[in-house]
MDAnalysis code that builds the backbone (N, CA, C; Angstrom):
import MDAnalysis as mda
import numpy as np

u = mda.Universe.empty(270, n_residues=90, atom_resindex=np.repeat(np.arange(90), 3), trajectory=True)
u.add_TopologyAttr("name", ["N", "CA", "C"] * 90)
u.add_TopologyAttr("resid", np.arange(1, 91))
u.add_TopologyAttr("resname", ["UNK", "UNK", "UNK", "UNK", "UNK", "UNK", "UNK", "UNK", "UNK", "UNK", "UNK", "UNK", "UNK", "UNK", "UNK", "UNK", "UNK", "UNK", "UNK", "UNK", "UNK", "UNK", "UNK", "UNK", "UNK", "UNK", "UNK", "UNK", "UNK", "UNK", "UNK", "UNK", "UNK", "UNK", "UNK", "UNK", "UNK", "UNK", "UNK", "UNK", "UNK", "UNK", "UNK", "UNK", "UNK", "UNK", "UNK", "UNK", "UNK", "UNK", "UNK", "UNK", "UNK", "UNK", "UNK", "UNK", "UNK", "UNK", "UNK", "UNK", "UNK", "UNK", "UNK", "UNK", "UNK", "UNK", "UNK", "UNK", "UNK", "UNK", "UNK", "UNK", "UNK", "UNK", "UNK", "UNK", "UNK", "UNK", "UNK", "UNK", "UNK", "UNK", "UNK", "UNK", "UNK", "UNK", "UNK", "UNK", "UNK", "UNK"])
u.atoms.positions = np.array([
    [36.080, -2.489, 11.385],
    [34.633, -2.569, 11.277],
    [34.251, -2.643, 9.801],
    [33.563, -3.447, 9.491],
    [32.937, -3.503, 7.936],
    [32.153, -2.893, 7.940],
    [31.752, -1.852, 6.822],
    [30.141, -1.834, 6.408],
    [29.463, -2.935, 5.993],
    [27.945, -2.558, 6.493],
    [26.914, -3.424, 5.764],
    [26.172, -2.568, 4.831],
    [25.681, -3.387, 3.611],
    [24.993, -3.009, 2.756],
    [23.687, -3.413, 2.910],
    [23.007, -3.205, 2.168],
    [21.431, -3.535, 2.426],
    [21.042, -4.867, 2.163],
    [20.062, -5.155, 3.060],
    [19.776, -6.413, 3.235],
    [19.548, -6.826, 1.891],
    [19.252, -7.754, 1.152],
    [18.720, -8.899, 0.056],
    [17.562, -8.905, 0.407],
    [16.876, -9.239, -1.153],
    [15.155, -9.094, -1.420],
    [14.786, -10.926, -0.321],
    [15.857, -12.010, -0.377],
    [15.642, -12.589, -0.206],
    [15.450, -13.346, 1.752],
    [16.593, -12.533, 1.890],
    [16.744, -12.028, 3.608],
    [15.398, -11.051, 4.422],
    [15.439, -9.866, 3.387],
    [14.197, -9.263, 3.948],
    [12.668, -10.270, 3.967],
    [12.337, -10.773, 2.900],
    [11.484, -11.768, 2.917],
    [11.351, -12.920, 4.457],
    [12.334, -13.332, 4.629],
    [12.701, -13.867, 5.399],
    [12.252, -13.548, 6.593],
    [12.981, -12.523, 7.031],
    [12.731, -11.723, 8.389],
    [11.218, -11.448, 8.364],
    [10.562, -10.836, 7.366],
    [9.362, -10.780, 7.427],
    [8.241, -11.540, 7.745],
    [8.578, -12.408, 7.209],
    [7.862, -14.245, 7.397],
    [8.026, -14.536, 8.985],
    [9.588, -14.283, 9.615],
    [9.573, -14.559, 10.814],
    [8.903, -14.366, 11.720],
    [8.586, -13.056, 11.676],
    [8.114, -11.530, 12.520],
    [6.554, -11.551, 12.280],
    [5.658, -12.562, 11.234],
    [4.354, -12.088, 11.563],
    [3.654, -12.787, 11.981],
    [2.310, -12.274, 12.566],
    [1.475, -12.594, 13.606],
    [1.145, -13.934, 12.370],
    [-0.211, -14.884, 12.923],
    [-0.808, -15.698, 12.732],
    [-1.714, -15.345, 11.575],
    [-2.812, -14.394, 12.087],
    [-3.730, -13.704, 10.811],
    [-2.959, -13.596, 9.752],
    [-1.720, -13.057, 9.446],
    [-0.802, -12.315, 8.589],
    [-0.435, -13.748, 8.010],
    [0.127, -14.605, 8.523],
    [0.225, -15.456, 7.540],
    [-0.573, -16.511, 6.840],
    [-1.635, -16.067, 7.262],
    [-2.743, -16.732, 6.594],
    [-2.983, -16.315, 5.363],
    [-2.976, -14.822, 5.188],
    [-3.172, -14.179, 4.066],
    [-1.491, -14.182, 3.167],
    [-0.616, -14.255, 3.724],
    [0.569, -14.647, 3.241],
    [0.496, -16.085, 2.341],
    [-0.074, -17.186, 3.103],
    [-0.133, -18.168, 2.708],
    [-0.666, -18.271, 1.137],
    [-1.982, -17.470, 1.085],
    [-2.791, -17.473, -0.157],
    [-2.164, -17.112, -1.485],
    [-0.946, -15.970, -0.896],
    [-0.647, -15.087, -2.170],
    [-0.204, -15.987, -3.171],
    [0.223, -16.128, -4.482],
    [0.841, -16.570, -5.470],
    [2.420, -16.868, -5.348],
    [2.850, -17.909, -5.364],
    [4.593, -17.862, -5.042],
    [5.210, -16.616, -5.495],
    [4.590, -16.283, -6.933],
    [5.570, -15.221, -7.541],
    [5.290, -13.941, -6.383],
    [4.284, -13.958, -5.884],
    [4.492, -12.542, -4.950],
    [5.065, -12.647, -3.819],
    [4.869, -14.216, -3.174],
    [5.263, -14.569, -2.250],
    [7.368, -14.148, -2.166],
    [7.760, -14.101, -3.681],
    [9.006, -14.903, -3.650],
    [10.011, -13.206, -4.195],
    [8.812, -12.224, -4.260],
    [9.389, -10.804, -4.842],
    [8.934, -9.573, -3.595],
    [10.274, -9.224, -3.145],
    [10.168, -8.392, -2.393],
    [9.036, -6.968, -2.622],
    [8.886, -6.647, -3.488],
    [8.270, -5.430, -4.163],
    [6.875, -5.622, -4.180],
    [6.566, -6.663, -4.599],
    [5.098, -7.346, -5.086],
    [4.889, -7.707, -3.697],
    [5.186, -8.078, -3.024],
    [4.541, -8.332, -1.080],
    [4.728, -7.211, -0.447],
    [5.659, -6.700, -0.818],
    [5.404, -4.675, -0.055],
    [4.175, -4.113, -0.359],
    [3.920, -4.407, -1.504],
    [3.035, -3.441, -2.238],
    [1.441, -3.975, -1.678],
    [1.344, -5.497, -2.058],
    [0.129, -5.890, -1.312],
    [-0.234, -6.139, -0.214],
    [0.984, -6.011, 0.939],
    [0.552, -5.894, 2.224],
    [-0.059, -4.355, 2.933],
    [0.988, -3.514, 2.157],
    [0.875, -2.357, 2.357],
    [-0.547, -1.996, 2.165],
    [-1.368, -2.154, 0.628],
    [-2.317, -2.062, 0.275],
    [-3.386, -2.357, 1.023],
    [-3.162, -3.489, 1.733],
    [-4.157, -3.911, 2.464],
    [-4.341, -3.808, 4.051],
    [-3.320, -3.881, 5.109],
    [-3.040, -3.549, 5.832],
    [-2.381, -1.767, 7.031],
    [-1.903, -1.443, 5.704],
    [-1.637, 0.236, 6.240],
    [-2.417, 1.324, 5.420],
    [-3.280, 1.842, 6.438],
    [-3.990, 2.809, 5.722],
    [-3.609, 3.962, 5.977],
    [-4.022, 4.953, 5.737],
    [-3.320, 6.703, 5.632],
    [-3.840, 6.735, 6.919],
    [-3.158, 7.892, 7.729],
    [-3.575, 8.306, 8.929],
    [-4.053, 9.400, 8.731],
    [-4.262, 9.946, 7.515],
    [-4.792, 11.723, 7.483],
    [-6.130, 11.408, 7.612],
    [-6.702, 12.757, 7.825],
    [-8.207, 12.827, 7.562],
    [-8.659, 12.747, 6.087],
    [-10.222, 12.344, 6.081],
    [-10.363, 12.539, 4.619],
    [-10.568, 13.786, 4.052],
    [-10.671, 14.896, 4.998],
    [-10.852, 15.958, 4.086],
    [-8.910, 16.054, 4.015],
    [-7.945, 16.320, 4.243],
    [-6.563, 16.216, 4.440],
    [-6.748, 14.941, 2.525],
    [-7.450, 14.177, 2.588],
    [-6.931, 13.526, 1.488],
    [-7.238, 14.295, 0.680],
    [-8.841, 14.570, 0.853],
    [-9.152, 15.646, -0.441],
    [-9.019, 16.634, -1.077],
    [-7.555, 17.797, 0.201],
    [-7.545, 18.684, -0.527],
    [-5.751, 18.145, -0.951],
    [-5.451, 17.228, -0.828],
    [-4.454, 16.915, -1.564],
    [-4.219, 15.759, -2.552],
    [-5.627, 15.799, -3.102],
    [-5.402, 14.714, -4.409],
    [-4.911, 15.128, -5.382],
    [-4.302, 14.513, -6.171],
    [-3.881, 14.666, -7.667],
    [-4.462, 13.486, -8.616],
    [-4.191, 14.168, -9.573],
    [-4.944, 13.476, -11.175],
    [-3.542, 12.357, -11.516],
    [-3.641, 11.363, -11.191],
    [-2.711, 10.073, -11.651],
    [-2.351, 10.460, -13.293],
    [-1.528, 9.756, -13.686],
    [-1.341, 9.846, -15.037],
    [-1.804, 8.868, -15.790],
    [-2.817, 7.953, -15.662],
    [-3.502, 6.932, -16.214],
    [-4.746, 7.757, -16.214],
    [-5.494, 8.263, -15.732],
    [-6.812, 8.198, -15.575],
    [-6.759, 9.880, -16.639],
    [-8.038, 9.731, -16.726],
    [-8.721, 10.748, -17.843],
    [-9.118, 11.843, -16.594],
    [-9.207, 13.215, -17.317],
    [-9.613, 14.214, -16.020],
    [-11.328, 13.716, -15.484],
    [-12.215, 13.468, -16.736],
    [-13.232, 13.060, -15.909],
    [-13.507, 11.505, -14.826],
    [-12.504, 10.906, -14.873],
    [-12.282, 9.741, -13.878],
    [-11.947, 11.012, -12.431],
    [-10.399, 11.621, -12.627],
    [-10.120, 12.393, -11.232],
    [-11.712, 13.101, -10.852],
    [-12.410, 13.465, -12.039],
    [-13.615, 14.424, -11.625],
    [-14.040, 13.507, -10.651],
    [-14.741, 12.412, -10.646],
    [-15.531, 11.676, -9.968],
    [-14.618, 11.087, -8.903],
    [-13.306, 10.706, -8.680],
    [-12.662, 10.421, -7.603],
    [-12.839, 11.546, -6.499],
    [-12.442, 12.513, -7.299],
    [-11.832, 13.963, -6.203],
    [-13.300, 13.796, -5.705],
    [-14.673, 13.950, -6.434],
    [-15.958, 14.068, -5.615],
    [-16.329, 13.039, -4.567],
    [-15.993, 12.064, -5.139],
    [-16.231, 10.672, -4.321],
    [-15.284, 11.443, -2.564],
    [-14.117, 11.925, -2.945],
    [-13.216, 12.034, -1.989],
    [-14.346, 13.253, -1.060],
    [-14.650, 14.333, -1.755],
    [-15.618, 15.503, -1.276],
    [-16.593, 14.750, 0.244],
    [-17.218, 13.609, -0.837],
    [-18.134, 13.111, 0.097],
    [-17.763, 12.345, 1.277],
    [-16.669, 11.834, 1.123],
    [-16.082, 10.875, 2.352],
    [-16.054, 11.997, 3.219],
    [-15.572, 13.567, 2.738],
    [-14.854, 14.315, 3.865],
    [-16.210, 15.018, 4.206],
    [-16.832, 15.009, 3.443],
    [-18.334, 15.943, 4.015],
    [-18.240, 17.469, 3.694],
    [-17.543, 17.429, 2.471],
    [-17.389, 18.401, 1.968],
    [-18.273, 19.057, 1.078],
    [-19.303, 20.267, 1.019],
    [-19.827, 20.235, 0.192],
    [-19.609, 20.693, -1.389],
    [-19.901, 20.480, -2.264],
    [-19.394, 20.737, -3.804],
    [-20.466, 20.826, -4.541],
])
């Protein structure tokens, strides 16, 4: 018996393309070759757009964190923004 190793950026692509609905490749169609043609960069923007969190929003809000780009008063106004989605008062 051989092992297998993990599929290729270029195989997974592949299979993916195979496997989706109609809508899906419409928006596939649009992307830029370079995203089209990089496994990472089509994870990332399908994901983005298509799978959303299943938690609640208060569940998001009491587990946000401060990114390492943003300034604490950016998280200030996210985390609140987040308050209000959950109906939290602050």
């Amino acid at each position: 018996m051989t092992a297998q190793g993990p599929w290729p950026d270029k195989m997974k692509i592949r299979q993916f393309r195979s496997r989706m609905p109609a809508t899906i490749r419409g928006w596939y169609a649009q992307l830029p070759k370079s995203t089209r043609h990089e496994w990472k960069l089509l994870t990332t923007k399908f994901r983005k757009l298509y799978c959303r969190t299943t938690g609640s929003y208060a569940e998001r809000y009491f587990t946000m964190k401060m990114r390492s780009s943003e300034t604490a008063l950016q998280f200030f106004y996210r985390l609140n923004a987040a308050a209000v989605k959950a109906e939290i008062p602050f």
